[in-house]
C-alpha positions in Angstrom: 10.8 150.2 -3.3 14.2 151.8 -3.1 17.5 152.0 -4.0 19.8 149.0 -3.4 23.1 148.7 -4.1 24.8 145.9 -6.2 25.3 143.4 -3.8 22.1 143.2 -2.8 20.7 142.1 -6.3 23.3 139.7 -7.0 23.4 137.8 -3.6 19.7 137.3 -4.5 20.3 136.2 -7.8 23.5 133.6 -6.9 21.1 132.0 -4.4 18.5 132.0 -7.4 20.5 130.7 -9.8 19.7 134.0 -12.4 21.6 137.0 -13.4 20.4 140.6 -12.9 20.4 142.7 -16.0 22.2 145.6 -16.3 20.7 148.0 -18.9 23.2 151.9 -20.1 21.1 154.7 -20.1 22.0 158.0 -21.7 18.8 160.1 -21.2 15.5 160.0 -19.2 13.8 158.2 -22.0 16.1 155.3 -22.3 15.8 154.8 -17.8 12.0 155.3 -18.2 12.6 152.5 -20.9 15.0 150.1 -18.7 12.8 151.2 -15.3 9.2 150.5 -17.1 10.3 146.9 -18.5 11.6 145.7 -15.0 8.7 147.0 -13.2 6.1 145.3 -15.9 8.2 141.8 -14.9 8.5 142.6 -11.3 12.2 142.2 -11.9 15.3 144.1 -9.9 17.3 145.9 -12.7 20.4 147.3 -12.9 20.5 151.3 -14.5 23.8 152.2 -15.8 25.2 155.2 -16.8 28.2 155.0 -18.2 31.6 157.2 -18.0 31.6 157.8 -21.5 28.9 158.4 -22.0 29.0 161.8 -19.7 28.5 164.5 -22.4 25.0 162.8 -22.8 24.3 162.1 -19.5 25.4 164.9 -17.3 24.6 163.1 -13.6 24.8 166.4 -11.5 22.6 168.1 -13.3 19.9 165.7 -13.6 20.7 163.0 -10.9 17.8 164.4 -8.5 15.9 163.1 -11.4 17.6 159.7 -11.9 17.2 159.2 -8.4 13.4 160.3 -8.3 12.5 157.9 -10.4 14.9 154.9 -9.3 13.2 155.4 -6.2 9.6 155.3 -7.6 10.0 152.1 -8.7 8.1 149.3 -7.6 11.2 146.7 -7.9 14.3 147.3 -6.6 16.8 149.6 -8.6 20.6 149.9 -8.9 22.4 153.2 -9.6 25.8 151.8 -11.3 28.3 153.6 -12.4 29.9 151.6 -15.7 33.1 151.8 -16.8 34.4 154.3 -13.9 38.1 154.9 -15.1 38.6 158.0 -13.1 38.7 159.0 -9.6 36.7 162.1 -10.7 33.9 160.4 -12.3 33.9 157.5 -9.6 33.4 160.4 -6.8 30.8 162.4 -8.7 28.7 158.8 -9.2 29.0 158.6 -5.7 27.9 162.2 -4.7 25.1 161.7 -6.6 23.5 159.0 -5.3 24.8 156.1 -7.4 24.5 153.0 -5.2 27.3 151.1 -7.0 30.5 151.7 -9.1 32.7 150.2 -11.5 36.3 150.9 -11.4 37.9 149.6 -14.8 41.6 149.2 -14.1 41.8 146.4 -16.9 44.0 148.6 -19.0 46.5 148.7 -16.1 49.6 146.7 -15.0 47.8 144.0 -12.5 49.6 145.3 -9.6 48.2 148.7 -10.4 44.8 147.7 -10.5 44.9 145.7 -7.2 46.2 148.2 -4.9 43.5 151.7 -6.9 40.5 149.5 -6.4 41.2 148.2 -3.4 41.4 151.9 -1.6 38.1 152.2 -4.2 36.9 149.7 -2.6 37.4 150.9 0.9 36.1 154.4 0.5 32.9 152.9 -1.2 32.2 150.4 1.3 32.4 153.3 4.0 29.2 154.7 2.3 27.4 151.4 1.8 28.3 152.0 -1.8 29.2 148.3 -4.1 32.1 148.2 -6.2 32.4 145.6 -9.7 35.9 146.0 -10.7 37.5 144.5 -14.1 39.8 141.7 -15.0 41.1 141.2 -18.1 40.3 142.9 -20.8 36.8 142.9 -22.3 36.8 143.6 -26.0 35.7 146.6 -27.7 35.4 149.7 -25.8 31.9 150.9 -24.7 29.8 153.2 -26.8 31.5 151.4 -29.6 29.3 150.6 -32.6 31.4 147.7 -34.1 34.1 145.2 -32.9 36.2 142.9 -34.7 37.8 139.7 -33.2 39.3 139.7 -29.7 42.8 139.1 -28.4 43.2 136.3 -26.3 45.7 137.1 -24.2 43.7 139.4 -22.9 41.1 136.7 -21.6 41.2 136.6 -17.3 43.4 134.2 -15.7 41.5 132.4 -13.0 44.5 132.2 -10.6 44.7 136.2 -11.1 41.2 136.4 -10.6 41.3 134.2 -7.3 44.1 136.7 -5.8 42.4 139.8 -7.2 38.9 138.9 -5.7 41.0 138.1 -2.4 43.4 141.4 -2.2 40.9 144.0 -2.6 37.5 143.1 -1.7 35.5 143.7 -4.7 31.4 143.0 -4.8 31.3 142.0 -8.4 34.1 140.6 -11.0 33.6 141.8 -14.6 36.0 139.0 -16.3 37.0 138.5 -19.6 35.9 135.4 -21.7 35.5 136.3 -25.1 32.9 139.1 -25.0 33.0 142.2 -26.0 31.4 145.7 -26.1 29.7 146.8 -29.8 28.3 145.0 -32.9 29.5 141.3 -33.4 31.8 140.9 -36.4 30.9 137.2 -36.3 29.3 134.9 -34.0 31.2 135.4 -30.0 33.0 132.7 -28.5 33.1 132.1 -24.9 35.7 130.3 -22.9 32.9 128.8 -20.9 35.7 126.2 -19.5 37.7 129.3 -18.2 34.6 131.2 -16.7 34.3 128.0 -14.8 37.6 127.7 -13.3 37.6 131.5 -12.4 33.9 130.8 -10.9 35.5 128.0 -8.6 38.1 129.9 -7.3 36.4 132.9 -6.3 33.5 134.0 -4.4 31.5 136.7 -6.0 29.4 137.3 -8.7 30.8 137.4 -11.9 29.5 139.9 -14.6 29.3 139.4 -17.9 29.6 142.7 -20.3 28.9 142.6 -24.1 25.5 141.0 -23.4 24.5 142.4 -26.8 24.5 139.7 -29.6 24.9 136.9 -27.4 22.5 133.9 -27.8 20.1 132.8 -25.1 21.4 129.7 -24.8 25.4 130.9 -24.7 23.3 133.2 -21.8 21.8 130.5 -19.8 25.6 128.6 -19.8 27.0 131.8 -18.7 24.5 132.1 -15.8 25.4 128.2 -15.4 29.0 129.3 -15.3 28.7 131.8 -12.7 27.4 134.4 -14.5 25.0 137.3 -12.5 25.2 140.1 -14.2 25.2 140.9 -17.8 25.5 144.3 -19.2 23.1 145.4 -22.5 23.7 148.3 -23.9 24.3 148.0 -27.8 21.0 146.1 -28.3 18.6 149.0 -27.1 20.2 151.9 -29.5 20.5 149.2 -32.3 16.3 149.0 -31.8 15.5 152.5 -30.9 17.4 153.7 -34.1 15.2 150.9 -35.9 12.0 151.6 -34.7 12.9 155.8 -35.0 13.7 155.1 -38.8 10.7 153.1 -39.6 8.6 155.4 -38.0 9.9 158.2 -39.7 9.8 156.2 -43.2 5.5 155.5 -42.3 5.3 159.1 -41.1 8.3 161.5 -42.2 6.0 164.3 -40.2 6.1 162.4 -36.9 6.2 164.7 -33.8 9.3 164.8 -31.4 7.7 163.2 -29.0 5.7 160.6 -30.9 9.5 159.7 -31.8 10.2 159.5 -28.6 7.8 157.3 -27.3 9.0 155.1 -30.4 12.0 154.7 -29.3 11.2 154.2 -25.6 8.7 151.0 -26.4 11.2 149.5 -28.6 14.0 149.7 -26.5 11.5 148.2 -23.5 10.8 145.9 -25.5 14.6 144.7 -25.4 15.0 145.0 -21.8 11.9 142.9 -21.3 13.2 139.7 -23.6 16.7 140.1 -21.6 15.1 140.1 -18.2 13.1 136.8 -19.5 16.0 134.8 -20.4 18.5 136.6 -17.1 16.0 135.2 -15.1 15.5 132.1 -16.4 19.0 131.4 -15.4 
């Protein structure tokens, strides 16, 4: 199998009825993780590496690597860029083989983020490279290990959304609807009414990011909702560092790479129960 980009996997899984998970890495052991747990449910997955998480992940150096084993896979793989805030970083992604990118302009005046991802938009479609872009404003901030409550007025407007998804041409439509990026404070609430709304008046997939400490079934209404892709990220280094500190509590002497291969079954593991219920739908 190859790589695919974005809008391959989620035309599948609209027609399906499923979402796609979408799974950060920031080293080769967490993609081996994410890649071996989609392969061992003969599941397309989505890889992610995202911007901030650069200093850990340094994509020129090791995206012949990335890439390598992407295309090893027997399922199909997405190379996303997450949380692209820069032209820079969007670029590089691209250079190096990513086969989709996110442009967050959710920070942004609205008129702002229209017109930079629509030229995004056009520059990556000229390469056969998708494009999620961001409305609203999801809470939390990525790589963030705790979040409190979220604001919201920063929850998408559907009539936005519908004139968004219609001025520039994105694949994908991370929307806001009470999620957010971290450790839950208390239990989320989503606006499963407005994810509806903003589902019936556009046409792409929407994506759902903040998948970590969600319930299965607030999942499977998601999906319901429009829902195809739904980003994980917290969960796996939550487990990892769990299954690292028990192992090191059994065994304090536990070689490097005996703690590495901890880590990498747990956080399969996690990628393995998401894929379950994603694709459930």
């Amino acid at each position: 199998m190859t790589l695919v980009n974005l809008s391959t996997v989620l035309k599948q899984a609209m027609q399906q009825g499923c979402a796609v998970g979408c799974f950060n890495m920031v080293d080769i052991n967490s993609l081996e993780a994410i890649i071996n747990g989609a392969v061992k449910l003969n599941s397309p997955v989505i890889v992610s590496v995202a911007e901030i998480h650069f200093p850990y992940v340094d994509i020129e150096k090791y995206s012949s690597v990335i890439c390598h084993l992407a295309n090893q896979a027997s399922v199909p793989v997405v190379l996303h860029l997450d949380h692209g805030q820069t032209l820079d970083a969007i670029m590089k992604a691209m250079r190096h083989g990513f086969t989709s990118v996110m442009f967050d302009g959710s920070q942004l005046p609205l008129e702002e983020n229209i017109a930079r991802t629509t030229e995004i938009v056009r520059f990556a479609h000229a390469v056969g490279v998708s494009v999620e872009a961001e409305l609203g404003h999801v809470g939390g901030a990525e790589g963030q290990s705790e979040v409190g409550d979220y604001d919201t007025g920063l929850l998408t407007d559907p009539l936005q959304a519908a004139a968004f998804v219609r001025s520039t041409g994105v694949d994908a439509l991370a929307v806001a609807v009470g999620s957010a990026h971290g450790v839950y404070k208390r239990k989320p609430q989503l606006d499963f009414q407005r994810l509806t709304r903003i589902k019936e008046l556009t046409d792409v997939p929407l994506v759902l990011h903040g998948g970590s400490g969600i319930s299965d079934e607030d999942f499977r209404q998601s999906i319901a909702c429009g829902i195809h892709k739904i980003n994980v990220y917290t969960d796996l280094s939550l487990q990892a560092n769990k299954a690292i500190k028990e192992a090191l509590n059994e065994n304090p002497g536990l070689a490097y790479p005996d703690i590495k291969a901890v880590a990498r079954q747990a956080m399969e593991k996690v990628v393995m129960e998401k894929i379950k219920v994603f694709a459930a739908g």
